[in-house]
Biotite code that builds the C-alpha atoms (Angstrom):
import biotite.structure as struc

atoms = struc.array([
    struc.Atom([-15.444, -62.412, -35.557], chain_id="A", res_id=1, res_name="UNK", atom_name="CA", element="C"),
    struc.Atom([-13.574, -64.998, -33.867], chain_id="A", res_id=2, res_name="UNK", atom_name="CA", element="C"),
    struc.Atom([-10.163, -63.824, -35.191], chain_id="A", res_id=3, res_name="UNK", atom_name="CA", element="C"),
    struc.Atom([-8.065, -63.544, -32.029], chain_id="A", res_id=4, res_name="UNK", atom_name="CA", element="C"),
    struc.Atom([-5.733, -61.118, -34.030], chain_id="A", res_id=5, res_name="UNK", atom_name="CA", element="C"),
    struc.Atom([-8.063, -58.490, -34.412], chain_id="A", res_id=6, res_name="UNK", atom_name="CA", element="C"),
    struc.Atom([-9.206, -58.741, -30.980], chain_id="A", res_id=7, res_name="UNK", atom_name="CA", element="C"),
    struc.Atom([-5.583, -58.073, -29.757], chain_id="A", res_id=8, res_name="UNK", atom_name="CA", element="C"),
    struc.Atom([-5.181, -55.377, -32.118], chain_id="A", res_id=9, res_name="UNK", atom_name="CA", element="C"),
    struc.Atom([-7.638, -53.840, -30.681], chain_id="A", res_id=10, res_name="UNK", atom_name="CA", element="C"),
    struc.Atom([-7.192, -54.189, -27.407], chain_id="A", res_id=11, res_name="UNK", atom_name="CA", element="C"),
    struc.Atom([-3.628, -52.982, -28.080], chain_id="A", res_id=12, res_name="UNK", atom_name="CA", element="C"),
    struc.Atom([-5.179, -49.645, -30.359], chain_id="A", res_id=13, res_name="UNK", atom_name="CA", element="C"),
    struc.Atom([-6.788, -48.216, -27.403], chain_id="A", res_id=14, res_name="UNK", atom_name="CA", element="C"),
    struc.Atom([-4.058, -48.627, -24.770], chain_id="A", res_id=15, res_name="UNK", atom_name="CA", element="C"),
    struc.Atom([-1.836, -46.920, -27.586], chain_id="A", res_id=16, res_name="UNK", atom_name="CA", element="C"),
    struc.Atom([-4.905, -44.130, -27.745], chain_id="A", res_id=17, res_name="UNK", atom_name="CA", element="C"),
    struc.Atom([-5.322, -43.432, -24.225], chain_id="A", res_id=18, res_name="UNK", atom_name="CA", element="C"),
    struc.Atom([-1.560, -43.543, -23.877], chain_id="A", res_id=19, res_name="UNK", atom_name="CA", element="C"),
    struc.Atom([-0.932, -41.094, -26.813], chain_id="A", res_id=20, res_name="UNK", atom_name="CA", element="C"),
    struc.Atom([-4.095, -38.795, -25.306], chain_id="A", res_id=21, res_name="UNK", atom_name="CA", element="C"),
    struc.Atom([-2.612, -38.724, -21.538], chain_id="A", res_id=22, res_name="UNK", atom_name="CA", element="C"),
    struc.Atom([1.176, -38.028, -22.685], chain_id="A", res_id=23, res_name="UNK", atom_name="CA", element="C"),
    struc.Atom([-0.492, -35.568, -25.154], chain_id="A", res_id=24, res_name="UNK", atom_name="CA", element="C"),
    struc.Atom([-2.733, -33.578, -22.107], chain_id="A", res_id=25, res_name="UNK", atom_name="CA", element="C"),
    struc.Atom([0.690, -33.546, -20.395], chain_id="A", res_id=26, res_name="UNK", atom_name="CA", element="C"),
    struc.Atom([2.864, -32.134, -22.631], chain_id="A", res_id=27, res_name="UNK", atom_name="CA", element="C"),
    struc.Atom([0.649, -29.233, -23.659], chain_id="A", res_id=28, res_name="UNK", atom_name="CA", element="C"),
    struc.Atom([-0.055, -28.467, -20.350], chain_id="A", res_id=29, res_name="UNK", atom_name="CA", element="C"),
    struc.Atom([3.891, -28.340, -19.851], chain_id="A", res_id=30, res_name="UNK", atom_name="CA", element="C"),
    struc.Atom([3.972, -25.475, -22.410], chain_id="A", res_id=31, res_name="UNK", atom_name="CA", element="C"),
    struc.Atom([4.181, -22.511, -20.343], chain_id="A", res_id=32, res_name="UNK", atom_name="CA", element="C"),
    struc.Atom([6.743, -23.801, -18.195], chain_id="A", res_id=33, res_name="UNK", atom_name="CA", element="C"),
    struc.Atom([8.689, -24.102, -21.406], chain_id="A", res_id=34, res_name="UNK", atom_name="CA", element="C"),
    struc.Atom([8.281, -21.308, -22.490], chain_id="A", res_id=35, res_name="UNK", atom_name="CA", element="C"),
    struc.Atom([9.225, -19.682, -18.789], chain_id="A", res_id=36, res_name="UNK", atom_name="CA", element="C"),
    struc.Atom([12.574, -21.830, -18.696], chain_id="A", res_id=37, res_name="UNK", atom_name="CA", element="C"),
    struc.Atom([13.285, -20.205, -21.673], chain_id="A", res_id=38, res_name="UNK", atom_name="CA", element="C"),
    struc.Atom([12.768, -17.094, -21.224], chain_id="A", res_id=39, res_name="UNK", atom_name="CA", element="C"),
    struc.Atom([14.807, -17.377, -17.493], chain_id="A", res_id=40, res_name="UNK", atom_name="CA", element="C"),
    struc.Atom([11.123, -16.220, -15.883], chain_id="A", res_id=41, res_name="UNK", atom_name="CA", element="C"),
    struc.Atom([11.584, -15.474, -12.357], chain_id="A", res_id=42, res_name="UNK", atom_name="CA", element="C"),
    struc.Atom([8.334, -17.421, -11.642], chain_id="A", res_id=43, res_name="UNK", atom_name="CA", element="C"),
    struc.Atom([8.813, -20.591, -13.167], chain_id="A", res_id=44, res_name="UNK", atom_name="CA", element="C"),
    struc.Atom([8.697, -22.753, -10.740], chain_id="A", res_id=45, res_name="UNK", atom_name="CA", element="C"),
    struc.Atom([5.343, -20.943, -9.793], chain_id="A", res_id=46, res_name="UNK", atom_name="CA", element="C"),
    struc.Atom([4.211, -21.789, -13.325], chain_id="A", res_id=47, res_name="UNK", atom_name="CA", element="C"),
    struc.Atom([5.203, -25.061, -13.669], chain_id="A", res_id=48, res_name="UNK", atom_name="CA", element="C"),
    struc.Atom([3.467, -26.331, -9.738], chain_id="A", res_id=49, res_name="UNK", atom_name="CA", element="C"),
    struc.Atom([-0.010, -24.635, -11.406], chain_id="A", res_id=50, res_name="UNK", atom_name="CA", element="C"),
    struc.Atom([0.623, -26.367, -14.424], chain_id="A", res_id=51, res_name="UNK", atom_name="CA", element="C"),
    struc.Atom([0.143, -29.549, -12.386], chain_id="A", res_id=52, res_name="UNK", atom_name="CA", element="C"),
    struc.Atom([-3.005, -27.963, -10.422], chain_id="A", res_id=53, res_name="UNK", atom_name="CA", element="C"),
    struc.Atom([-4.370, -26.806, -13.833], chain_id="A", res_id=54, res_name="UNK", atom_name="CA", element="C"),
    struc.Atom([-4.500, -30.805, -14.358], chain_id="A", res_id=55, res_name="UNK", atom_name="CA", element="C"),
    struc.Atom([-7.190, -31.085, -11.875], chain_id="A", res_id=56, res_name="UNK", atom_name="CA", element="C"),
    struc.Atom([-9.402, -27.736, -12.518], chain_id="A", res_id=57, res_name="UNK", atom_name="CA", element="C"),
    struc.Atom([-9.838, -28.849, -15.831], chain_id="A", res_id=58, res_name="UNK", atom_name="CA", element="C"),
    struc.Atom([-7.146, -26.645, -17.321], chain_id="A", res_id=59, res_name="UNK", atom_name="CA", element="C"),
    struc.Atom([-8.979, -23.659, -16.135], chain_id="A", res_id=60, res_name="UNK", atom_name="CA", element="C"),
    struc.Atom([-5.599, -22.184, -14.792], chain_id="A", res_id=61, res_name="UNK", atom_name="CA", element="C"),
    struc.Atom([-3.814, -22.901, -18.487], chain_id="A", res_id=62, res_name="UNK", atom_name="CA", element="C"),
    struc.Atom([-4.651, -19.725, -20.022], chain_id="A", res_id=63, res_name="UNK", atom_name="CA", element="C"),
    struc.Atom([-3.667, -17.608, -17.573], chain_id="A", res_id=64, res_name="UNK", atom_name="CA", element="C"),
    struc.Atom([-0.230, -19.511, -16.917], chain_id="A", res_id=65, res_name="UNK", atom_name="CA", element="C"),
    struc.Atom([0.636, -19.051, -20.918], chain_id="A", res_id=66, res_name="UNK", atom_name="CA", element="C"),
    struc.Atom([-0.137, -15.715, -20.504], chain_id="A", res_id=67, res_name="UNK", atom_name="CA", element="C"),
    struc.Atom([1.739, -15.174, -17.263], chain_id="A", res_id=68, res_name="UNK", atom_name="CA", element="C"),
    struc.Atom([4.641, -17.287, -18.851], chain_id="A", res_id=69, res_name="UNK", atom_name="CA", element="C"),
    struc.Atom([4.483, -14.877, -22.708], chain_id="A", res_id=70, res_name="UNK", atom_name="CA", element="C"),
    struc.Atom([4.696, -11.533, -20.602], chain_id="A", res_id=71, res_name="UNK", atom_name="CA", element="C"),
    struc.Atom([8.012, -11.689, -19.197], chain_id="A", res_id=72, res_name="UNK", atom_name="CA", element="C"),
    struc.Atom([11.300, -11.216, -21.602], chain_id="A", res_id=73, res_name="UNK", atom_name="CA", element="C"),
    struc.Atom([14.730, -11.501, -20.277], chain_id="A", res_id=74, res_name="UNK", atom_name="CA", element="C"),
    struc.Atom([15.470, -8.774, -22.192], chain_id="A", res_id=75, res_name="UNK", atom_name="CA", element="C"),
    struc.Atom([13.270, -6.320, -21.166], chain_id="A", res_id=76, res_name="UNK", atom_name="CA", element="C"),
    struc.Atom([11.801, -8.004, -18.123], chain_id="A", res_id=77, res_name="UNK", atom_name="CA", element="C"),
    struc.Atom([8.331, -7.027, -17.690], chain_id="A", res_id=78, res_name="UNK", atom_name="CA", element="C"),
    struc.Atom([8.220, -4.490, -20.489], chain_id="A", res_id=79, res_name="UNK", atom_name="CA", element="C"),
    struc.Atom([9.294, -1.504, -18.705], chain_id="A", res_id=80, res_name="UNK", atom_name="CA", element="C"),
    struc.Atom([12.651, -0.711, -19.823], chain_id="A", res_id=81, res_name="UNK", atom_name="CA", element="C"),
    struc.Atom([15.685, 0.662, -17.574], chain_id="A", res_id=82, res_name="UNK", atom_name="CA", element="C"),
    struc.Atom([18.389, 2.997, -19.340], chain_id="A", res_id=83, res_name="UNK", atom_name="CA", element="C"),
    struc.Atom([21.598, 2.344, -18.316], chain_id="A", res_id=84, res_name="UNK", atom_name="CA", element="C"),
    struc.Atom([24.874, 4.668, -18.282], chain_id="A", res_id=85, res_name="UNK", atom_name="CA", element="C"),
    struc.Atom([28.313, 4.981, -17.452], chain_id="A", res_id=86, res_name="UNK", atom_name="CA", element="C"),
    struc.Atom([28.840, 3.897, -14.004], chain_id="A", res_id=87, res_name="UNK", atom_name="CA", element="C"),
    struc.Atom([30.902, 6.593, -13.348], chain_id="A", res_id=88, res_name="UNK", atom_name="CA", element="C"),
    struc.Atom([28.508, 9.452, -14.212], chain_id="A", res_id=89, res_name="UNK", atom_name="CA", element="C"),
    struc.Atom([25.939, 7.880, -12.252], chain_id="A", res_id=90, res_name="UNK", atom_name="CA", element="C"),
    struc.Atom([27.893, 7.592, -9.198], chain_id="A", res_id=91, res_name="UNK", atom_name="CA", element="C"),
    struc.Atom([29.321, 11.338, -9.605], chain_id="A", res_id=92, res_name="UNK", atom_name="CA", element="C"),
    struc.Atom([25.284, 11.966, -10.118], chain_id="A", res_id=93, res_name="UNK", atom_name="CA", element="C"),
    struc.Atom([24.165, 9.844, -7.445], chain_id="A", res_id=94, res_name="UNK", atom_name="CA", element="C"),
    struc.Atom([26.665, 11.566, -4.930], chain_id="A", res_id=95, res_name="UNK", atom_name="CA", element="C"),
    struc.Atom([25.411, 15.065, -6.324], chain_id="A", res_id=96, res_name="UNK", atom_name="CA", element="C"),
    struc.Atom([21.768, 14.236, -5.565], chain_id="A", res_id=97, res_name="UNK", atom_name="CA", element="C"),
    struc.Atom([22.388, 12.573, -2.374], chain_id="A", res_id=98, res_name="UNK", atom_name="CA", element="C"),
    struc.Atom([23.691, 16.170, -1.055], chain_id="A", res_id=99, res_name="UNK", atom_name="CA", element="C"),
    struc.Atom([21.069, 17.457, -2.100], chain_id="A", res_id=100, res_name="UNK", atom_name="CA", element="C"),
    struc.Atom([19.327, 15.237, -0.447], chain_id="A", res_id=101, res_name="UNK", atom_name="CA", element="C"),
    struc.Atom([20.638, 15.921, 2.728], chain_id="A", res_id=102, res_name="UNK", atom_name="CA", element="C"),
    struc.Atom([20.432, 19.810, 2.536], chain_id="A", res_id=103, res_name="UNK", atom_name="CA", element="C"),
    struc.Atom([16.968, 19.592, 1.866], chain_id="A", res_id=104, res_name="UNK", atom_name="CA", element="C"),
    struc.Atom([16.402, 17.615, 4.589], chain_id="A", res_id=105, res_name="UNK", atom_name="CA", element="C"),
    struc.Atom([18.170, 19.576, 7.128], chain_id="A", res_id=106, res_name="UNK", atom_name="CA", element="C"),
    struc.Atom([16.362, 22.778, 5.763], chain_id="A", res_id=107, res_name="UNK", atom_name="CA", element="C"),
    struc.Atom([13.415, 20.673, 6.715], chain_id="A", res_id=108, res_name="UNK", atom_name="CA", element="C"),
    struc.Atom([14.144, 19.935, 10.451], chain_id="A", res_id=109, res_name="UNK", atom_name="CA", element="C"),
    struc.Atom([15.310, 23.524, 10.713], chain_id="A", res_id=110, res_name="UNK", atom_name="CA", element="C"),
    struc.Atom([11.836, 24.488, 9.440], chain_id="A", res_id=111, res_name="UNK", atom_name="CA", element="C"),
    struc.Atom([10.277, 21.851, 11.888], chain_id="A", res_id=112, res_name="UNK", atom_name="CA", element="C"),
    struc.Atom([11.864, 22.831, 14.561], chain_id="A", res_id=113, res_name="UNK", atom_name="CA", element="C"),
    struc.Atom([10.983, 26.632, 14.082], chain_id="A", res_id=114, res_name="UNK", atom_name="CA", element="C"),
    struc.Atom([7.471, 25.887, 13.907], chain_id="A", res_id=115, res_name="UNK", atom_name="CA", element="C"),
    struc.Atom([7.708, 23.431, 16.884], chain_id="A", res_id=116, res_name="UNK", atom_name="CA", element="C"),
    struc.Atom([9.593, 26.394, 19.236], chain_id="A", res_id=117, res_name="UNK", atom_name="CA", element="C"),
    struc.Atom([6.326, 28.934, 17.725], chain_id="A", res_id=118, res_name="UNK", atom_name="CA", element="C"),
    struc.Atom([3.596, 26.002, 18.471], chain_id="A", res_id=119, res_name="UNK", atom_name="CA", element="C"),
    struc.Atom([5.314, 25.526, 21.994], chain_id="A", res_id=120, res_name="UNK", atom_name="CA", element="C"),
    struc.Atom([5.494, 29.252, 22.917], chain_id="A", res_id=121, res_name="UNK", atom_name="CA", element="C"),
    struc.Atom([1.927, 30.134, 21.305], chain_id="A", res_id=122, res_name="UNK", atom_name="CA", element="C"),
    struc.Atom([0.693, 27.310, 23.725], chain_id="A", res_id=123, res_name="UNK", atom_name="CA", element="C"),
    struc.Atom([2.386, 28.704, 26.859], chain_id="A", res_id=124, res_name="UNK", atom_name="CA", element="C"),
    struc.Atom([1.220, 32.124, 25.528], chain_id="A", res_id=125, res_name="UNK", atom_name="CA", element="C"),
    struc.Atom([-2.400, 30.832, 24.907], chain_id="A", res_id=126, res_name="UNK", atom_name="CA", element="C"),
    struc.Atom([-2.452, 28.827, 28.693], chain_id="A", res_id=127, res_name="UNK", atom_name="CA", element="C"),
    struc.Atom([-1.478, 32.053, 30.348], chain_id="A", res_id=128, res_name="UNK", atom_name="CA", element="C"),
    struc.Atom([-3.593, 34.212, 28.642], chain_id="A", res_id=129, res_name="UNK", atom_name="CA", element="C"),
    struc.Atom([-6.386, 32.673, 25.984], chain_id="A", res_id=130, res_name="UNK", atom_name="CA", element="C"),
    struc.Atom([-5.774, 34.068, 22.311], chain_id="A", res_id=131, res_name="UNK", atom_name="CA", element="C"),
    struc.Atom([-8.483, 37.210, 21.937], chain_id="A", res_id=132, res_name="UNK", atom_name="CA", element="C"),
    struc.Atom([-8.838, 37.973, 25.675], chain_id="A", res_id=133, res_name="UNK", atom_name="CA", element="C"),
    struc.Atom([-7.736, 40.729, 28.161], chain_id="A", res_id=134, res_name="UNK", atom_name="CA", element="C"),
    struc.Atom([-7.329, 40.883, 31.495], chain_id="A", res_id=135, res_name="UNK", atom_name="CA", element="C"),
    struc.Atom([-9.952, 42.448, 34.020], chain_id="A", res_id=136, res_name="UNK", atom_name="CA", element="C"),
    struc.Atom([-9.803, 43.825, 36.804], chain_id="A", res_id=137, res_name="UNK", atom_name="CA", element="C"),
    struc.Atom([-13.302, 43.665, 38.049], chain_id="A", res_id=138, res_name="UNK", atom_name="CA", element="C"),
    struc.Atom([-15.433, 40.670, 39.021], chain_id="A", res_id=139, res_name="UNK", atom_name="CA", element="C"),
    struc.Atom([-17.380, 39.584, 36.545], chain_id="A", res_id=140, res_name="UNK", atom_name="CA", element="C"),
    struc.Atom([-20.743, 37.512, 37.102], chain_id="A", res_id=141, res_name="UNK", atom_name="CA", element="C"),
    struc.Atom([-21.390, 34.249, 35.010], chain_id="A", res_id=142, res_name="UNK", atom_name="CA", element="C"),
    struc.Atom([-24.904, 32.549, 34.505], chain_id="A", res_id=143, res_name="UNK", atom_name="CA", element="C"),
    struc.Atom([-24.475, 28.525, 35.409], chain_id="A", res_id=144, res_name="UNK", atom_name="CA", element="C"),
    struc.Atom([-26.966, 27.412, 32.728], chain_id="A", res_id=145, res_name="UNK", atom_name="CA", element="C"),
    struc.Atom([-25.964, 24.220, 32.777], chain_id="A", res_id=146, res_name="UNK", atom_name="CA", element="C"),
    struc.Atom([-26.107, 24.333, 36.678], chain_id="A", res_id=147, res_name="UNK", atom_name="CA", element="C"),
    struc.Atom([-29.145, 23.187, 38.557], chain_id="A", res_id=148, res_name="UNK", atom_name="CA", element="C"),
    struc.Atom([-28.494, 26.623, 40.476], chain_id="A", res_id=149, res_name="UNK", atom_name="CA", element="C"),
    struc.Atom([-28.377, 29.906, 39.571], chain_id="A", res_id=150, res_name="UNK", atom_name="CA", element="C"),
    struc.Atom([-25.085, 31.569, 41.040], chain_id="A", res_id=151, res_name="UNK", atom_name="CA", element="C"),
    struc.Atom([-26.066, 34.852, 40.382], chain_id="A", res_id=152, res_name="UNK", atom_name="CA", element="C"),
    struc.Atom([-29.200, 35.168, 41.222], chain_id="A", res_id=153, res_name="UNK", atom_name="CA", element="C"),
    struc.Atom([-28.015, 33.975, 44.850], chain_id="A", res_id=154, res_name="UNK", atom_name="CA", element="C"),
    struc.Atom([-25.357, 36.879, 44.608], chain_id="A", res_id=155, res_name="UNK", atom_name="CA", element="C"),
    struc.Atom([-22.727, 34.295, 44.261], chain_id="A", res_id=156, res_name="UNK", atom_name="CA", element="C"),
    struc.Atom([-19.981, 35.456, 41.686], chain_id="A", res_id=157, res_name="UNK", atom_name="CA", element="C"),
    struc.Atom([-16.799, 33.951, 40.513], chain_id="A", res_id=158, res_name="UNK", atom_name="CA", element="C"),
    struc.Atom([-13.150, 35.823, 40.225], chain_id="A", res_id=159, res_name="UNK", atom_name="CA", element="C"),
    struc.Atom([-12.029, 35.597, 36.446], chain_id="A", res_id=160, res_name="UNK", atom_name="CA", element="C"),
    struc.Atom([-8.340, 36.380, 35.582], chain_id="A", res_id=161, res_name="UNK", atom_name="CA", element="C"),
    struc.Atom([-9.777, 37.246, 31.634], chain_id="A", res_id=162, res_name="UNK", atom_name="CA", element="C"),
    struc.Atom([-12.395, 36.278, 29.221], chain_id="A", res_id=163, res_name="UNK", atom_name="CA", element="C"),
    struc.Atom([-12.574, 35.024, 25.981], chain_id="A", res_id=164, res_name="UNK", atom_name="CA", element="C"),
    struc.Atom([-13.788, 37.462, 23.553], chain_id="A", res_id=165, res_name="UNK", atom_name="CA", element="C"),
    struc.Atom([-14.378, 35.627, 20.202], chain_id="A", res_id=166, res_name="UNK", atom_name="CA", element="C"),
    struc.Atom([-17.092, 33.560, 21.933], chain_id="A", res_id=167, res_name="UNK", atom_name="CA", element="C"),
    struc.Atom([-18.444, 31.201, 19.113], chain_id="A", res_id=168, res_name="UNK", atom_name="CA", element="C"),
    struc.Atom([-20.582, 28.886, 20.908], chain_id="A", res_id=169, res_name="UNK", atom_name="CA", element="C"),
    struc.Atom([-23.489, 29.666, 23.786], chain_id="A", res_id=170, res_name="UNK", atom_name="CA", element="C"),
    struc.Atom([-23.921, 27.577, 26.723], chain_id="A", res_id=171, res_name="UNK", atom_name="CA", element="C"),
    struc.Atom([-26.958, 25.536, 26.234], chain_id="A", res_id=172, res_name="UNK", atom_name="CA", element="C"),
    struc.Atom([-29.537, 24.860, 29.427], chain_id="A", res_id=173, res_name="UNK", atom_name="CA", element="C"),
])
């Protein structure tokens, strides 16, 4: 046991061992940004920094970054696939749908501004004279129920211009 040789050796096997093991941890944890460089991901830098935060979670992250890295293909990006054709029939297209477009929308603001001229004269119809109610020509007596008097009980009554026929509610005293 008092060979110096073997000591050395050694000595030398494990710094060799825990060299090979942390140059090992780092180059499988580089994976998915090798994989994302080669397949021209638009997120590899994104990969690669939690690659390096991965490191310190234990590799917790590592799974998800291969995954993240194996879903994208330059090809057909992120799988959904875009047909495309002759760049003259899709401008010719493009212009014929962008007119009709634009009709459609000016049918629209036609259409909004009909209704908005029919909202604006049903209100100034419906301030004037309430939807449902006709004019009379006689005083009419109200009970104040919410009042702490009784108007007409005192003989007090009030002039009303119309009433409101299609009462839905009752006052509540």
């Amino acid at each position: 046991m008092d060979d110096p040789f073997l000591n050395y050796f050694a000595l030398f096997l494990l710094f060799f061992v825990v060299a090979v093991m942390f140059y090992g941890i780092i180059a499988i944890h580089d994976i998915p940004h090798r994989i994302a460089e080669a397949r021209h991901h638009p997120h590899q830098d994104a990969i690669h920094a939690a690659g390096w935060v991965s490191l310190f979670t234990l590799h917790a992250l590592w799974p998800f970054l291969w995954i993240w890295a194996m879903l994208y293909k330059p090809e057909r990006g992120w799988g959904v696939r875009h047909e495309r054709s002759s760049p003259s029939a899709s401008s010719a297209e493009a212009e014929s749908d962008l007119s009709a477009l634009r009709q459609r929308l000016a049918d629209l603001e036609r259409k909004f501004e009909a209704a908005e001229q029919k909202d604006s004269e049903n209100t100034r119809r419906s301030v004037s004279m309430p939807t449902g109610s006709v004019p009379l020509e006689e005083d009419v007596v109200l009970p104040a129920a919410h009042a702490e008097k009784n108007l007409s009980q005192q003989g007090k009554v009030v002039q009303v211009s119309g009433v409101d026929r299609n009462l839905t509610r009752r006052a509540k005293g």
